[in-house]
N, C-alpha and C positions, 0 to 999 in steps of 0.2 A: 578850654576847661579840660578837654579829654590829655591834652597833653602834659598838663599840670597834673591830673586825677594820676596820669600813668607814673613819671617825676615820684611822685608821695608813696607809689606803692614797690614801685624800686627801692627806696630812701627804709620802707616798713617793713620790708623782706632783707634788706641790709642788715636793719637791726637784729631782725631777730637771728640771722644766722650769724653774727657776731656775738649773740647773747649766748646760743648753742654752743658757739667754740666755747666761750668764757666757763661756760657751765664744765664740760665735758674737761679742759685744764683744771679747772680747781677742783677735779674729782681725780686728779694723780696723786699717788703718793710717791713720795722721794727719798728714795734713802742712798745711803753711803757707806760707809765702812773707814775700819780706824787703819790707815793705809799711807801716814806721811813719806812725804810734801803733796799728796796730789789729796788726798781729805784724811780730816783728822778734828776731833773735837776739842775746840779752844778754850781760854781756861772761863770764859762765858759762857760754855757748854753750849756754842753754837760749833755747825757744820765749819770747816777751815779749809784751805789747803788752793792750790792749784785748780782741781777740778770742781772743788763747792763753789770756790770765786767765780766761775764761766758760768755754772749751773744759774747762782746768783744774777748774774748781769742777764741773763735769758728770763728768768724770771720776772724779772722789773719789769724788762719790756713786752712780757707778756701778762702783765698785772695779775701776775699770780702772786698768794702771799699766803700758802700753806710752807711750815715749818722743812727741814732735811734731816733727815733719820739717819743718826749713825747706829749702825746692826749688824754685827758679825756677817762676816762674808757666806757663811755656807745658807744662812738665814734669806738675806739678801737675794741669793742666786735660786733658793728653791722660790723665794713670791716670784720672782721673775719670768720664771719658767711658768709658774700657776698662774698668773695672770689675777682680773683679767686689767687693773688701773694701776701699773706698778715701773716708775721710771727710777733706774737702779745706777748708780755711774760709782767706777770706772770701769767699761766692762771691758777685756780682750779681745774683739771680734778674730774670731778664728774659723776656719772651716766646718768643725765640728758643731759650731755655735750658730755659725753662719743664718740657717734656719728657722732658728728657736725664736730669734728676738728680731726688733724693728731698730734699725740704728741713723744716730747721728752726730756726725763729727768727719773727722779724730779731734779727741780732746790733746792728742799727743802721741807719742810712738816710743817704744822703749825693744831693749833687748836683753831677753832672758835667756841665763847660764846658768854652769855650778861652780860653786864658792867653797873653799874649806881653808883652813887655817894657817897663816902666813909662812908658818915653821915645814909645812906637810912637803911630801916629795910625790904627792899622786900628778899623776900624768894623765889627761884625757885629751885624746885625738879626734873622738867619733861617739858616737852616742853606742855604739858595740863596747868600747873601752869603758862607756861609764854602768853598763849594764854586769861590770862585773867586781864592781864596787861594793862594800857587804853594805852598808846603809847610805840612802839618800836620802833627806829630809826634804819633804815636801809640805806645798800650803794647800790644803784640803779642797778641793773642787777648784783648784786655780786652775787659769789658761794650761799652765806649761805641768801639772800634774796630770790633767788629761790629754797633753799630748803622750806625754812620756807613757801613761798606759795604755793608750790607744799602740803602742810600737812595743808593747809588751816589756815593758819594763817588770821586774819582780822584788824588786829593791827598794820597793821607795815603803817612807814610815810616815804617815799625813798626820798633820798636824793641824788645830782649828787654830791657832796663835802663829804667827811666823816668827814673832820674838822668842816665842819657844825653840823656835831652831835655830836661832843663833848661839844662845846659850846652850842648847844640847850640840852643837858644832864646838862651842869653845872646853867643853867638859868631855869631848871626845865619845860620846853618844854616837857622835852622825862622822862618818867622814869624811860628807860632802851634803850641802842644802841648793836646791833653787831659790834664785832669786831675781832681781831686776836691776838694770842699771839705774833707774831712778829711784828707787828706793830704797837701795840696798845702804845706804849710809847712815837714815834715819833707823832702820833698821838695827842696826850695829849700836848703835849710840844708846838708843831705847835700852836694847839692853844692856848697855854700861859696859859697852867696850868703845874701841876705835877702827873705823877704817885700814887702819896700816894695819889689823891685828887679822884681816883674812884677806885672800886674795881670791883672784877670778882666775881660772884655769881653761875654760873652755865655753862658748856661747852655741846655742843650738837654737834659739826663737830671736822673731823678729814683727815685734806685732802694733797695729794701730790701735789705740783706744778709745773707747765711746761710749759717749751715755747711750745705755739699750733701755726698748718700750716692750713691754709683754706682748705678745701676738695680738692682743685683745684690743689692746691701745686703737683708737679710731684714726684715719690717715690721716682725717685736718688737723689734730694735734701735732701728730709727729711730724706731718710739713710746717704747721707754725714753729716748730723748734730749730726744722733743717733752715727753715730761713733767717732767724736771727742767728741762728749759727754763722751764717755765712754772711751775715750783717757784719758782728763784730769780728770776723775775720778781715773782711776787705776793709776796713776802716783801722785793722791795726792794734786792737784791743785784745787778740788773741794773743798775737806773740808779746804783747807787754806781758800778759799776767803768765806763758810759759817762760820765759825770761826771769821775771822776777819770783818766780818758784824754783825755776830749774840749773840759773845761774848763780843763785845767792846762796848764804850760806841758812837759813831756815831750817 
C-alpha cells in the first residue's frame, strides 16, 4: 500500500507541475513584427513568414494556443525590455543585447551591410569610410543602428518603417540604408522597386537570430521552448521551413 500510496503522489505532483508550466505558457504573450520572409501578416491577417512558422510548430507542441501579435518593432523591443511575460521574435542577439533578454534558437543567421543605388559610385572599405557618408538610413532600435552608435556613428537618419528607406534611398534622400541579406529583397519589392535597382557595397554584421524572453520570463518556460527547439531541429523541420523561406521565391 505504502508503495502504491507513494506511485499516486508522484503521478499528483506530476500533474500539478505540469499544470503550473501550462499555466505560466499561456500567460506569454507573442508578438512579431511586419519584417518579410521571416514574419509578416498574411492576407488572413494572421502571423506568416519563416520565423511565425517555427514559433507555430513550438506552439503546438507545447499546447499553447494564444494568438501572434504583429506590432511595430520599436513597440515590440520596449515590452521586451519591460517585461515581465513578453516573447518577441526575431531578435538579433548581439553583445549589447546579450543581457537584457533570455534566448532561444537561432531561428537563422543573416548578414548586415550598406546598400545604395545600382547607378552610385560610393565606395566603403571600413566602417571609417562609411562614417563619412552625409546620410545613412537606418531601422530605428535595429541590431546594426545600435551597433553603428555605439562606434559613434553621426550620420545615421532612424527611421520606424525600413521601406521608408528604401524609397528615401531611391529618391536620393539617403545615400546609403542598412539592411540584411535576408530581407533586403522583400524589402525592395514592398516598396515597388527591384533588387537589380540597388546594390551592396560593404557588410559589417554577422548575426544569429532568436526568439528572446523578457528577463521576467520563468526558466521552465524558456527550457520548454529551448527543448522543442532542438526537437524540431534534430528531426529536420527546421532547415525545411529556413529552406523553403529562404531559398524560394516568397
Amino acid at each position: 500500500m505504502k508503495k502504491i500510496f507513494f506511485l499516486i503522489l508522484i503521478l499528483f505532483e506530476t500533474l500539478i507541475a505540469n499544470n503550473t508550466l501550462q499555466e505560466k505558457l499561456d500567460k506569454l504573450i507573442i508578438a512579431t513584427e511586419e519584417y518579410p520572409p521571416i514574419s509578416f501578416k498574411n492576407t488572413q491577417g494572421n502571423a506568416d513568414g519563416l520565423a511565425s512558422e517555427i514559433a507555430y510548430k513550438i506552439m503546438k507542441r507545447l499546447h499553447m494556443k494564444q494568438s501572434i501579435h504583429i506590432w511595430p518593432w520599436a513597440r515590440d523591443y520596449a515590452l521586451l525590455k519591460k517585461g515581465p511575460n513578453f516573447l518577441i521574435f526575431s531578435v538579433s542577439r548581439t553583445k549589447q543585447r546579450e543581457k537584457l533578454f533570455q534566448w532561444v534558437g537561432p531561428i537563422y543567421s543573416m548578414t548586415t551591410g550598406f546598400y545604395t543605388k545600382k547607378n552610385s559610385k560610393l565606395k566603403i572599405s571600413n566602417l571609417e569610410d562609411a562614417k563619412k557618408i552625409d546620410k545613412i538610413g537606418t531601422y530605428f532600435e535595429s541590431f546594426d543602428e545600435q551597433f553603428l552608435k555605439k562606434n559613434n556613428f553621426k550620420n545615421l537618419e532612424s527611421s520606424r518603417n525600413n521601406i521608408l528607406n528604401i524609397k528615401k534611398l531611391m529618391k536620393n534622400r539617403f545615400n546609403v540604408i542598412t539592411a540584411t541579406n535576408v530581407t533586403i529583397k522583400a524589402m525592395v519589392n514592398k516598396a515597388g522597386y527591384k533588387i537589380s535597382d540597388i546594390k551592396n557595397i560593404y557588410n559589417f554584421m554577422n548575426v544569429g537570430v532568436y526568439f528572446a524572453f523578457s528577463k521576467q520570463v520563468p526558466k521552465d518556460v524558456v527550457q520548454a521552448w529551448k527543448t522543442e527547439m532542438k526537437y524540431i531541429q534534430q528531426n529536420g523541420t527546421l532547415d525545411k521551413i529556413r529552406t523553403k523561406w529562404l531559398l524560394s521565391d516568397k
